[in-house]
N, C-alpha and C positions, 0 to 999 in steps of 0.2 A: 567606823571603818571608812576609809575614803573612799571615794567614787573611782579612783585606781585601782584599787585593792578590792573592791567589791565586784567589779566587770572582771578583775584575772580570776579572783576565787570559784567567780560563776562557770567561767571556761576551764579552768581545773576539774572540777566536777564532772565537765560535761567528757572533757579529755581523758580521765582517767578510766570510764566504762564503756570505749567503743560500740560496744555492743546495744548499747541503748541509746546513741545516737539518731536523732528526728530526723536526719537531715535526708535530701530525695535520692534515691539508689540512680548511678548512673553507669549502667554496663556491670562493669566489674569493681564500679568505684562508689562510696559514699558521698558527699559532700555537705559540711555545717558552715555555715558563718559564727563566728564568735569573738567577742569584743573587737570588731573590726576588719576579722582575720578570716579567708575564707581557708577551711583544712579538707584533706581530700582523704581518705580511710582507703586504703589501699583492702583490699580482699581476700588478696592470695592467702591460701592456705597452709596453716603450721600445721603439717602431718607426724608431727610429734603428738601431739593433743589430743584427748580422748572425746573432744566432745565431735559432732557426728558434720561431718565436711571440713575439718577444722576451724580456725578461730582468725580473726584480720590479722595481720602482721604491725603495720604500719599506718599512721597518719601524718599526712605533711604538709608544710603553707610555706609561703614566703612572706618573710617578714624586717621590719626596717629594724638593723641595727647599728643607730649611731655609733661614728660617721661614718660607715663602711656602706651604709646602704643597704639595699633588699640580698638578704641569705636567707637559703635555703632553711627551715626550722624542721626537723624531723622526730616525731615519737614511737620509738618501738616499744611492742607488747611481748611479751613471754611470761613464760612460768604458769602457763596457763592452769586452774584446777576447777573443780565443778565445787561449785556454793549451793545450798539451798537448791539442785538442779539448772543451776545457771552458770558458764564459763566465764568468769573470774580472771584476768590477768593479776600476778603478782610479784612481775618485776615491770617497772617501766623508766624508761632511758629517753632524754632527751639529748638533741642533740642540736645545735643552732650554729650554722656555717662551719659544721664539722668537728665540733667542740663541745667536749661534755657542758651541759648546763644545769641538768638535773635527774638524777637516778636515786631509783624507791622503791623498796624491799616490801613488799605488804606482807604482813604473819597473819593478821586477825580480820578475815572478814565478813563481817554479818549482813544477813536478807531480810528483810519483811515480808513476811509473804505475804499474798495479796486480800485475804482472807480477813488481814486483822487490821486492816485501815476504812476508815469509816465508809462506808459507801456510798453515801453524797459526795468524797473527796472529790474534788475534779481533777485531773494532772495538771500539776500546775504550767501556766505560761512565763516564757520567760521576762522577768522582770524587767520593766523600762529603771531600774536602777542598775539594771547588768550590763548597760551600754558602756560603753568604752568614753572615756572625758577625750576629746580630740588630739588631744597632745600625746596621750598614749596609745591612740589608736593602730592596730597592725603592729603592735612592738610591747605585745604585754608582756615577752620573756622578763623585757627591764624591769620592771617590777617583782618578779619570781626569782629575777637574780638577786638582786639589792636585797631581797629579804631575804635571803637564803646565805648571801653575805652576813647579815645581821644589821643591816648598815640602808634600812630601808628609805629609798629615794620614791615613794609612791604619792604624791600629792602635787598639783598643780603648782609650778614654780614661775608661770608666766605673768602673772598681777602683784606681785612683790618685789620686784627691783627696786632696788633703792642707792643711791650715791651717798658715800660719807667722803667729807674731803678728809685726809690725812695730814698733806702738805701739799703747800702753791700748786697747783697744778696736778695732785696727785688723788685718785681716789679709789677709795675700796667700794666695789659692787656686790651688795649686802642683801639681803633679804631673803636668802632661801639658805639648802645645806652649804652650797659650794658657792666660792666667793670668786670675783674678777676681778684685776688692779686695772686703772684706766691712768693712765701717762697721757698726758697733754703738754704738747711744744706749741710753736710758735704755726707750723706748719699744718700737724696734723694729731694724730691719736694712734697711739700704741697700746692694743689688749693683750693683757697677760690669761692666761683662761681661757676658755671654752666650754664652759661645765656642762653637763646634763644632756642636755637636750634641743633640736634646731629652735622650738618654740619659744627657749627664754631669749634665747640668739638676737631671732626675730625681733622681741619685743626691747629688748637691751639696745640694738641697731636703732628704732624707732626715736629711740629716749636721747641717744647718744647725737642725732642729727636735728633732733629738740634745742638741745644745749650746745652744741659746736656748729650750727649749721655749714661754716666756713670751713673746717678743719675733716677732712674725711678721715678717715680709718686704713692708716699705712701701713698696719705690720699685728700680726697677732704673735705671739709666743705662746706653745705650749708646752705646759714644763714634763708632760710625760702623754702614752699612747693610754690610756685606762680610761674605759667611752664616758665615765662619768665627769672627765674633765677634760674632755675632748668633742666629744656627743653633740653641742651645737656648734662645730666650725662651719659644717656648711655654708650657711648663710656669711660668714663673716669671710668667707673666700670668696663669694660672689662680689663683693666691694672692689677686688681687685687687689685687696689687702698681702702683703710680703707673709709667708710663714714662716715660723724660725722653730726649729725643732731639735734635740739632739742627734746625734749623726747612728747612735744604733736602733734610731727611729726612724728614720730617713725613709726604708720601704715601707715601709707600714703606712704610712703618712702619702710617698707617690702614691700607690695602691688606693688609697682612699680619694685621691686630687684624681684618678684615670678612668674611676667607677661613678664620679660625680656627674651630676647634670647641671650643666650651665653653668661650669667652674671654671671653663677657657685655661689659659697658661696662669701658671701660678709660681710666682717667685718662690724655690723656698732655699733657706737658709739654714747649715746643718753647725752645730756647734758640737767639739772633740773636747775640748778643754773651755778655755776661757774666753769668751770673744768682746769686744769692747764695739757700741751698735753707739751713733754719733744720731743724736736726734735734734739740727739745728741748735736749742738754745741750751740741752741737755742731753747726758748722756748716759746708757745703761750698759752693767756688763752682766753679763748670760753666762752663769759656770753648771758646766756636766758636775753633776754631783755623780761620784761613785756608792751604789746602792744595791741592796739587799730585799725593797720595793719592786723597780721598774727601770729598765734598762734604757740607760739614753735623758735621765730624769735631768731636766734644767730647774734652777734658782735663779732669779733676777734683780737684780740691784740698779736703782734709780741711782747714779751716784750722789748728784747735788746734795742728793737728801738724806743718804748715808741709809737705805728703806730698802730690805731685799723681800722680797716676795716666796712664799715658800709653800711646797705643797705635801702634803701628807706626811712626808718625814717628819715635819714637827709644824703643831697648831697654837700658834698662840693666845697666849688666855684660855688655854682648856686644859683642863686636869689631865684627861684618861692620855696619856703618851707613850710609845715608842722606844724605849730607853736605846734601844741597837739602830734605828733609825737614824734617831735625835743625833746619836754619837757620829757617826757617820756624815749628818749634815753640815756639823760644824766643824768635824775636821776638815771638809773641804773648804771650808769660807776660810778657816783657820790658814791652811796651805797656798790660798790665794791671796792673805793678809788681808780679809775683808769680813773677817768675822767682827766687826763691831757695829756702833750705831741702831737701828731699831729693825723688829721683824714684824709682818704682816703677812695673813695666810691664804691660802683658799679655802682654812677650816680656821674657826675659834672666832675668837671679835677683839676686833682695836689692832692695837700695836702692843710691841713688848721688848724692852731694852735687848739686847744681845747679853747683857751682862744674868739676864735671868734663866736664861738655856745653859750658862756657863753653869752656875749658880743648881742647875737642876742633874745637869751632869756630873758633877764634883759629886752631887749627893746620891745618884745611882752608879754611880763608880767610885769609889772611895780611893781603891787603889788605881786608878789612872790619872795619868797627870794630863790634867786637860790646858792642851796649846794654848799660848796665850793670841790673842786676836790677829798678830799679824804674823803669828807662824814664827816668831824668833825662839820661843822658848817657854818654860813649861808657867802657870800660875798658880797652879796647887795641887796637890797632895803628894805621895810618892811616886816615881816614875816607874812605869811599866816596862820591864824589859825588853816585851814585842813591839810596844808603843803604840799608838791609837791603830781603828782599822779604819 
């Protein structure tokens, strides 16, 4: 188990029994630290509850959630029943800047009672493996989320960056789940991505002024608001960097640039449809994909290179796929006549023709006639009387 996932499991534990909470009473209030996090156990009373003065309501912390910054994290208790003589919460609702995050039904709960544990036992102390790894510290929800996604993000991703070139000047930023494209002109550098967290940010910026020293960091794109590929802009705003975002992302994105420290003004750039971004010796275009993911979702196309960059809708070189995504992504490239040439992702590894998404589509749609690359017309199968979505 990783040392992420072993500091939130420990604070779950400790979170889900109020009642048995270490931490020093103040007034009317508890307080624990845990992986980071200081939580404060509210008191007040459920006079619904039969146990004798009732039972705490609530515990709450503030906690970082990339890139939005410190929200509010709240846990309520209910359902309270007596166990073994002891009250028992058996519903509990998380909730983190006002948004479900996690809700849990407990049916089965068993006590030891104190009788039948050895009597040398000592209670234990909290493990020095329960500490928080710095990078998740005050923001364990991340971890609770992503696993409860299925799609778990719990392991240190700031000692793995790594550069692949793809073409002259072009590189994919590798080494952990979520990937970054790095555009190099003559002037400066253009990031596609933001993944995860400000810490790989951090360490990506370091590497990038390694290798470019001359060339700062003009403009980031992100191809959608979802903190896992948004999660480190911080830092790459503080460069002074241009943001380019789609337009029904636009608040989401002010909001995050207004609640920032040390972000000063920040250029940002909204893209509706297709925008054509002139980068001295090259040039990229940025198209709104219409989607069924995330609203405002950009794809980005290096032209020279004929290389669009793409995010969750379709990963290339990976099996497990999207089929309603995928379809979707290429009817937009399709529409914009710029479905050809190669794709690279923020998921999968390498590059992968255009012609093999075509290829994948024809075979999860049999009956749809999939556009041919520049949107003039169909290249195979029967045509759909609705026609793509």
């Amino acid at each position: 188990m990783s040392p992420a996932r072993r500091a939130v499991r420990f604070s779950d534990l400790w979170l889900r029994v109020p009642l048995f909470w270490p931490g020093r009473s103040a007034g009317s209030s508890r307080e624990i630290s845990l992986a980071g996090t200081r939580w404060t156990l509210s008191v007040a009373r459920d006079q619904t509850s039969d146990a004798a003065g009732g039972v705490p309501l609530v515990a709450s912390a503030r906690q970082h959630d990339w890139p939005r910054g410190d929200v509010p994290h709240e846990i309520a208790y209910s359902g309270w029943r007596e166990v073994a003589g002891l009250s028992m919460p058996t519903r509990i609702e998380q909730r983190l800047g006002g948004q479900l995050l996690r809700r849990e039904r407990l049916t089965d709960i068993a006590v030891t009672p104190v009788e039948t544990v050895d009597p040398d036992c000592a209670p234990p102390a909290r493990p020095k493996s329960a500490e928080a790894p710095v990078w998740i510290r005050a923001a364990g929800h991340w971890v609770t989320r992503r696993l409860a996604m299925g799609a778990g993000a719990d392991r240190d991703q700031t000692g793995n960056v790594a550069f692949e070139e793809r073409a002259d000047g072009i590189f994919h930023v590798v080494g952990g789940s979520h990937h970054t494209l790095v555009v190099v002109d003559d002037r400066g550098l253009t990031l596609v991505d933001a993944p995860l967290h400000p810490a790989r940010s951090e360490t990506l910026l370091r590497m990038l002024d390694e290798r470019w020293p001359d060339r700062p960091l003009r403009r980031v794109v992100v191809t959608h608001h979802h903190s896992d590929h948004s999660g480190g802009l911080m830092p790459l705003l503080r460069t002074g960097a241009e943001l380019v975002v789609g337009r029904e992302a636009e608040g989401f994105f002010r909001d995050v640039i207004a609640r920032g420290r040390d972000v000063g003004d920040v250029a940002v750039r909204t893209v509706s449809g297709r925008e054509r971004i002139a980068t001295d010796a090259r040039a990229l275009t940025v198209i709104n994909v219409p989607n069924d993911h995330a609203a405002g979702m950009l794809a980005v196309r290096v032209d020279d290179a004929a290389l669009t960059f793409v995010a969750d809708l379709y990963s290339p070189g990976r099996e497990a796929q999207s089929p309603q995504l995928a379809r979707q992504f290429y009817s937009a490239l399709s529409w914009h006549g710029l479905a050809s040439g190669d794709l690279i992702g923020s998921h999968g590894s390498g590059t992968q023709p255009m012609g093999a998404l075509r290829a994948y589509l024809a075979e999860q749609f049999p009956d749809w006639m999939v556009p041919a690359p520049d949107g003039t017309g169909p290249d195979a199968r029967t045509a759909d009387p609705d026609g793509p979505s």
